[in-house]
N, C-alpha and C positions, 0 to 999 in steps of 0.2 A: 552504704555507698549509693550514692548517687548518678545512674546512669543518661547520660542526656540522649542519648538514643531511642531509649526507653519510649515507646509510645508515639514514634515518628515514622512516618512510612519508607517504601521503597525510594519510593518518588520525592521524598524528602532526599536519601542519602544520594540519589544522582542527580538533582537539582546539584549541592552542594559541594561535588565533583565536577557538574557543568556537564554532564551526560544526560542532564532529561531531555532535551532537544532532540538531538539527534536517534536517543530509546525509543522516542515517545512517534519520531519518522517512521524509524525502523519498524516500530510493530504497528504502524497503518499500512504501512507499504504491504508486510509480510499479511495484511488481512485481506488487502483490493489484491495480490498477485493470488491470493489463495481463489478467491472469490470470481475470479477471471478463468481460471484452471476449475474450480468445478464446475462453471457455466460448461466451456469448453469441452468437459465430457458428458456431464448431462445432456446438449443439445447435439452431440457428435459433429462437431464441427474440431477440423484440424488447424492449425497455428496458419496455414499457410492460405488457408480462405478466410479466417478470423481477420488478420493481418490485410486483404485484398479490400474484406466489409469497412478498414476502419482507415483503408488509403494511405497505408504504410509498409513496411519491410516486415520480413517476419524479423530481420535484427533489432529491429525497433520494439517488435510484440515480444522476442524473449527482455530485452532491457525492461519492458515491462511486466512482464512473467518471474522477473528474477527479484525475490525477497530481501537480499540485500543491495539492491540498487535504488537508493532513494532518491535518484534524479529522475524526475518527472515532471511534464507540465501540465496545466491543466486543461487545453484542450484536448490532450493524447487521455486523459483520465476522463472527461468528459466524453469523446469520440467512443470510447469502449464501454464505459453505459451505455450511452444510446443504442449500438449495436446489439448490446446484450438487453435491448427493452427498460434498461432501467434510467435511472436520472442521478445525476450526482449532484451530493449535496454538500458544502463545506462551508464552516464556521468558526467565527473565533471565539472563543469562549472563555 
């Protein structure tokens, strides 16, 4: 038997359902909301001065705290690097 699956990845079976896109948002988002939140306790700063550092709401810093929220733009992602001393980097590949 002949299995056409056989040897094809994940990313193969939700291209082909039309889900890579949106997976593929979803677990960047779920990596920068993660990476946000352990800044955030490593340097002891609370959402509510995070949020002041980056000249927005904290409703705006949870939408960005939140893992399944993949609307974002890039200067609210860029604004919270800089904040957090780092640089954001994005590529098409």
């Amino acid at each position: 038997m002949n299995n056409p699956h056989i040897g094809s990845s994940f990313d193969d079976f939700l291209a082909e359902d039309g889900l890579l896109p949106e997976s593929q948002a979803e677990a960047m988002k779920r990596v920068i909301a993660w990476q946000i939140s352990e800044y955030l306790k490593s340097e002891g700063v609370n959402k509510s001065a995070f949020a002041r550092l980056l000249g927005t709401s904290r409703s705006q810093l949870d939408r960005l705290l939140d893992p399944a929220n993949t609307s974002l733009n890039l200067k609210t992602l860029s604004n919270a690097a800089e904040a957090m001393g780092k640089k954001l980097e994005l590529k098409l590949v």
